[in-house]
C-alpha positions as CSV (number, residue, x, y, z in Angstrom):
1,X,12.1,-5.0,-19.2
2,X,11.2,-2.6,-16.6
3,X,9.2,-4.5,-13.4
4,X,7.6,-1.8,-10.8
5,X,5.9,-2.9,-7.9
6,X,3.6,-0.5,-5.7
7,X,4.0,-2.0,-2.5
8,X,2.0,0.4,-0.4
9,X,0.7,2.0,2.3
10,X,-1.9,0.8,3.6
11,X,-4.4,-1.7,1.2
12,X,-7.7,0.9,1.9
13,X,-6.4,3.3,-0.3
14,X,-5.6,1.1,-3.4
15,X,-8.7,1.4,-4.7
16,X,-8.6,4.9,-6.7
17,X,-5.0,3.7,-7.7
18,X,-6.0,-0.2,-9.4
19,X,-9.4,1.4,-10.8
20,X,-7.1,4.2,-12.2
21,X,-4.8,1.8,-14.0
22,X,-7.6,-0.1,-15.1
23,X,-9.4,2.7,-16.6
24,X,-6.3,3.0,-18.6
25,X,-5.4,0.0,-19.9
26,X,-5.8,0.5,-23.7
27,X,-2.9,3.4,-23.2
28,X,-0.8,1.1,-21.4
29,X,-1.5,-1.5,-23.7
30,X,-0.9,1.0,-26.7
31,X,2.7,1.7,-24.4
32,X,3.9,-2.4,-24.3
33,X,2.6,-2.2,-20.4
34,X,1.7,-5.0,-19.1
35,X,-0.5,-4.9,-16.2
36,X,-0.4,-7.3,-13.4
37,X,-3.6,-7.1,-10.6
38,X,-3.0,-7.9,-7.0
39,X,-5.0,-11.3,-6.8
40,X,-4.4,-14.0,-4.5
41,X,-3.2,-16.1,-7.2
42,X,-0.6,-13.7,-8.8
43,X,0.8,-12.9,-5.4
44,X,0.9,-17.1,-4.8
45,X,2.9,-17.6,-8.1
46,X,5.2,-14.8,-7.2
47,X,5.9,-16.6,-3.8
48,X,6.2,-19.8,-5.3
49,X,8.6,-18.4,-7.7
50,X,10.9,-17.2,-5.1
51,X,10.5,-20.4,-3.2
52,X,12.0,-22.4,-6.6
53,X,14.5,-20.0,-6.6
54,X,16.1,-20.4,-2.7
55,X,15.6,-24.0,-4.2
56,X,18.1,-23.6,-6.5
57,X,16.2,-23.9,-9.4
58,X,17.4,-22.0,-13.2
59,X,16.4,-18.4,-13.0
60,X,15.6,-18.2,-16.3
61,X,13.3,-21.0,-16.2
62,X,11.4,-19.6,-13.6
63,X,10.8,-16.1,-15.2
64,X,9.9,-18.0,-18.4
65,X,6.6,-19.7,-16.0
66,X,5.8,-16.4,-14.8
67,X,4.8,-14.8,-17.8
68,X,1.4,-16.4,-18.5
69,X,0.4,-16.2,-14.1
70,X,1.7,-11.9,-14.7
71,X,0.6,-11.1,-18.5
72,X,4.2,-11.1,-19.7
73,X,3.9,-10.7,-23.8
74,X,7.1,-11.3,-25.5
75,X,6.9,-7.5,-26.7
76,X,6.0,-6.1,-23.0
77,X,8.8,-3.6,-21.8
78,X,7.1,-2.7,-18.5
79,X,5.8,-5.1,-16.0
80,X,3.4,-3.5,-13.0
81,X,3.0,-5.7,-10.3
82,X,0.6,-4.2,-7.4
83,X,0.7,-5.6,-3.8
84,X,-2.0,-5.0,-1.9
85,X,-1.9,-7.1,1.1
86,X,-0.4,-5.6,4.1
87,X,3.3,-7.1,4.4
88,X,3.0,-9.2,7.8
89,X,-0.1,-10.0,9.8
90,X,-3.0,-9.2,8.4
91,X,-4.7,-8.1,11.4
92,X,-1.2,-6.6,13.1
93,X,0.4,-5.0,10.5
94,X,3.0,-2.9,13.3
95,X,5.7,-4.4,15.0
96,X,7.2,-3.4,18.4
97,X,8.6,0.1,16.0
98,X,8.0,-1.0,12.4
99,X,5.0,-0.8,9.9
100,X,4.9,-4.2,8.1
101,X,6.9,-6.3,10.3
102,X,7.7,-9.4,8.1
103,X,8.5,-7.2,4.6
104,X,11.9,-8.9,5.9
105,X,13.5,-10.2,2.1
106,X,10.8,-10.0,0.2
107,X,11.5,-7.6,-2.4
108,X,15.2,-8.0,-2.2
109,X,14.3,-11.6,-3.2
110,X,12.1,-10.2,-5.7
111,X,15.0,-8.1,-7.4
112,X,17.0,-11.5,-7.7
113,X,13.9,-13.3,-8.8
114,X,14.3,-10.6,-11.9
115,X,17.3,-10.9,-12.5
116,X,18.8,-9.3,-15.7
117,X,15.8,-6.9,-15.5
118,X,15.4,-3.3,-13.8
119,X,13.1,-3.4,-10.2
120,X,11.6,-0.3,-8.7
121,X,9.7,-0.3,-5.9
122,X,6.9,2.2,-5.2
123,X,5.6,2.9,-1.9
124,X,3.2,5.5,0.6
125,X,3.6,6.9,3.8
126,X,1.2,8.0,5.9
127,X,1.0,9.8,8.7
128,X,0.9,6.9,11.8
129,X,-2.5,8.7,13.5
130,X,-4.7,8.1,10.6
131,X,-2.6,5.0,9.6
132,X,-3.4,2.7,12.4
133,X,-7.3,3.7,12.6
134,X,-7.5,2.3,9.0
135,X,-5.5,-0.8,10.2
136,X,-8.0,-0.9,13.4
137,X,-11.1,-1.0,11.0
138,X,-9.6,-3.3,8.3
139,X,-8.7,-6.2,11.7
140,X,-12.1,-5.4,12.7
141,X,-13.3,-6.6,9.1
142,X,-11.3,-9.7,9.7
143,X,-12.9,-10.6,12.6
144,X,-10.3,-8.9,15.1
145,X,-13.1,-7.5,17.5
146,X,-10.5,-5.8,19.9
147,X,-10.8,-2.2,21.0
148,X,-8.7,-0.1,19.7
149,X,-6.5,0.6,22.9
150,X,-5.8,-3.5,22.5
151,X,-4.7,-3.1,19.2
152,X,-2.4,-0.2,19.9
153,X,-0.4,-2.7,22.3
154,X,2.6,-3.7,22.8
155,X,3.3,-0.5,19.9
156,X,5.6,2.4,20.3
157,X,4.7,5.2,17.8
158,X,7.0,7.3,19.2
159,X,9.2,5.5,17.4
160,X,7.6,4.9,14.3
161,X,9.7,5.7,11.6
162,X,8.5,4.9,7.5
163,X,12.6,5.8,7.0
164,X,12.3,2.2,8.9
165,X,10.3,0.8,6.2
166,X,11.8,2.7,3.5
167,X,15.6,1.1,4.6
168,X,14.1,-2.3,4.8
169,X,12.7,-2.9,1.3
170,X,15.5,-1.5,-0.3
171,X,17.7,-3.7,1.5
172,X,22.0,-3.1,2.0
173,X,23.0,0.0,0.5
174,X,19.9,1.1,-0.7
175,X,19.9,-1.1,-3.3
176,X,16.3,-1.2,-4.7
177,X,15.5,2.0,-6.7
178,X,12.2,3.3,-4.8
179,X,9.9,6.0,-5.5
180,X,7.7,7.5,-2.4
181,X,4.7,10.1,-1.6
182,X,2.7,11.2,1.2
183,X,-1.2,9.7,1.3
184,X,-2.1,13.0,2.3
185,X,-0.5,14.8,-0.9
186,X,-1.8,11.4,-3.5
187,X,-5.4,13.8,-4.2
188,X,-3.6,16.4,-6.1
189,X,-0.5,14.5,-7.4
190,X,-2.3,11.4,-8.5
191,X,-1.3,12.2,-12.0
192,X,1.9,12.4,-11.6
193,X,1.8,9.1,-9.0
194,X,0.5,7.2,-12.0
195,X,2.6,8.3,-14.5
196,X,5.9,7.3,-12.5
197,X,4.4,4.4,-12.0
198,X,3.3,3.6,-15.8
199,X,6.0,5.6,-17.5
200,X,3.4,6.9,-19.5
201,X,4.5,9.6,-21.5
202,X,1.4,12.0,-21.4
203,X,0.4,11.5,-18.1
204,X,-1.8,14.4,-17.6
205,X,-4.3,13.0,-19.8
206,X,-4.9,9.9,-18.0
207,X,-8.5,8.8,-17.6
208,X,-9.6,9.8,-13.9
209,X,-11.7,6.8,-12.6
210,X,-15.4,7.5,-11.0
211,X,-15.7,9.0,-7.4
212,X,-15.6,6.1,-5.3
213,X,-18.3,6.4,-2.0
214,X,-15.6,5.0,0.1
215,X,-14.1,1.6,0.7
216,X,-14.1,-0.4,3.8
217,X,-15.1,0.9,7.4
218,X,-14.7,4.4,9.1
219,X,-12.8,4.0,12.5
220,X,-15.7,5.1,14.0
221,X,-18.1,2.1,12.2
222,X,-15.5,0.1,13.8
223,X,-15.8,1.1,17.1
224,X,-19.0,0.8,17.2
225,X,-19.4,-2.3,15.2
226,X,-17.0,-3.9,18.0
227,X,-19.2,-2.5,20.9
228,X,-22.2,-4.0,18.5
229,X,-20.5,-7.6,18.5
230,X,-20.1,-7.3,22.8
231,X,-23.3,-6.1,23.3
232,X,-24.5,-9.4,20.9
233,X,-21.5,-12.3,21.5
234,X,-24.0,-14.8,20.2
235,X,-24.6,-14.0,17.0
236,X,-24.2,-17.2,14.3
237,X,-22.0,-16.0,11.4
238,X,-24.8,-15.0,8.8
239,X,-26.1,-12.9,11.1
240,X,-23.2,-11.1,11.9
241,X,-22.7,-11.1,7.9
242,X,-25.8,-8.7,8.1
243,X,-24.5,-6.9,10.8
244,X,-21.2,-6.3,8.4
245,X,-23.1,-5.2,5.5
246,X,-25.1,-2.7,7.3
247,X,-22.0,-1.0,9.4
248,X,-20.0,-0.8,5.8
249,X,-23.3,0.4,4.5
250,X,-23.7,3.6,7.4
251,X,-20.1,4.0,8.4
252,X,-17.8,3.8,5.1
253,X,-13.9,5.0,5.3
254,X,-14.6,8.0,2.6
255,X,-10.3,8.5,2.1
256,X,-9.0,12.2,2.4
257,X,-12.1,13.3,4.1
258,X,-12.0,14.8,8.2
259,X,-13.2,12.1,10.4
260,X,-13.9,11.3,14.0
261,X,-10.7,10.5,15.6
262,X,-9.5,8.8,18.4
263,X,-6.0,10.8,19.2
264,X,-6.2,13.9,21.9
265,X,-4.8,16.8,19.8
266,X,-1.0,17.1,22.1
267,X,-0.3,13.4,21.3
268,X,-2.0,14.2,17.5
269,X,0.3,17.3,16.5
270,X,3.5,15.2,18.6
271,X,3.2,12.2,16.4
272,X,2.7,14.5,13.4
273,X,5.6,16.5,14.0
274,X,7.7,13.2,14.0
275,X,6.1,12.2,10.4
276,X,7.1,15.3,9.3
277,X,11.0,15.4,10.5
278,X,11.0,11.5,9.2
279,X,9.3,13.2,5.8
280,X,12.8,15.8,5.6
281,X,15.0,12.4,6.3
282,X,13.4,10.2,3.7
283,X,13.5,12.7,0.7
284,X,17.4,12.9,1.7
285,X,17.3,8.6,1.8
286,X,19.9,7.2,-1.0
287,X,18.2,6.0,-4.8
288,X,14.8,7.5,-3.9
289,X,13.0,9.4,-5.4
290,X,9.7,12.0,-4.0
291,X,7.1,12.6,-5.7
292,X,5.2,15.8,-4.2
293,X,2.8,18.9,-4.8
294,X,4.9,22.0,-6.6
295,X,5.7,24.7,-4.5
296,X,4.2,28.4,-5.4
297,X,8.0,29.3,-5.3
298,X,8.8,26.5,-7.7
299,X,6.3,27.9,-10.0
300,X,7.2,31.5,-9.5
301,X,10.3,30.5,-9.7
């Protein structure tokens, strides 16, 4: 069996990708693809799992518990597993120089915990100016009301590095087979994002899910829902509810769209410039493999 986890990016752009997978689940039923959501319970058994196995408990014992908790059928050849948390702190998802500071073992752990199968990891960078005003807005949905310079702290994008990331979860020598695209290119290679991910065989037909109107906050709805909750310290918590509903209403994150942002242009092109270089490193990175728009010259060519 087959077991692929998408591991991320960041959790605000999940949504097209689940709702496209669940739009085609009769396909991937049809295919012997099982289909794994990222609920709170899956994720739990998962952890559990691995926590019986540093125990010393029988591998194969384990595996046989998972298969009711992850939809495992006994004629299932592919197992997708999502994971849509943000590895680490929820509300500080960078380190001093890393995204997702405690990804630590996980997935190395994960490979062992499917052991005698196949584990590829899928994952999506992003470039860090855009990335960390999504992170801003999702603390501020948690309850973080910081502004966004306090959130920053303490954090050296200059040296932020998703080769970082990408080393980590594969673990010594590259171990863990891992597949990786740019947020910025998922809009016009979604298809083909999917379709690694399935192993669908005709993925160009696959069923493209309804627009979305946008999921979670706009960084600017977050600055200003953060100036809202200083302005009004006392409000009880089903008023501020309210206040919630109304700033997701007026201000939602609409993905791949221009929006307001908070970086002066110099500091903007200096930090995109470094995603780019770390871009050229990562497609040269050991047992990956990139999945990106087709050149003109590639189709010319």
């Amino acid at each position: 069996m087959e077991v692929k986890v998408y591991v991320g990016g960041h959790r605000t752009n999940l949504e097209h990708f689940s709702s496209t997978l669940a739009a085609n689940s009769d396909y991937m039923h049809s295919e012997k693809i099982s289909y794994s959501p990222a609920t709170r319970r899956t994720l739990k058994r998962i952890s559990e799992a691995i926590s019986s196995m540093k125990a010393g408990d029988d591998i194969e014992d384990i595996q046989q518990r998972l298969r009711g908790p992850l939809s495992i059928k006994p004629e299932t050849k592919t197992l997708l597993i999502v994971d849509s948390r943000m590895i680490g702190a929820k509300n500080r998802p960078f380190g001093k120089t890393f995204y997702a500071p405690r990804v630590g073992t996980y997935y190395r752990d994960l490979k062992k915990l499917f052991e005698g199968h196949t584990v590829r990891l899928y994952a999506e960078t992003r470039n860090p100016t855009s990335l960390t005003e999504v992170a801003y807005a999702e603390s501020i949905l948690s309850g973080n009301f910081n502004v966004f310079e306090a959130f920053l702290s303490g954090h050296d994008l200059n040296d932020f590095r998703w080769s970082k990331f990408i080393h980590r979860i594969q673990g010594k020598n590259n171990a863990i087979g891992t597949t990786i695209w740019r947020y910025e290119d998922y809009p016009y290679i979604w298809r083909d994002v999917i379709g690694a991910f399935t192993g669908l065989p005709n993925h160009q037909d696959l069923i493209d899910p309804p627009v979305s109107q946008g999921t979670g906050l706009s960084f600017q709805g977050a600055q200003l829902f953060t100036k809202y909750t200083k302005e009004y310290p006392d409000l009880d918590q089903e008023s501020l509810l309210k206040v919630r509903k109304t700033f997701l209403r007026q201000f939602p994150n609409l993905n791949h769209e221009e929006t307001i942002s908070y970086w002066p242009a110099e500091q903007a092109d200096t930090l995109t410039h470094s995603y780019e270089d770390d871009w050229y490193y990562i497609k040269r990175i050991d047992n990956t493999e990139i999945i990106e728009p087709i050149s003109a010259n590639e189709v010319n060519g």
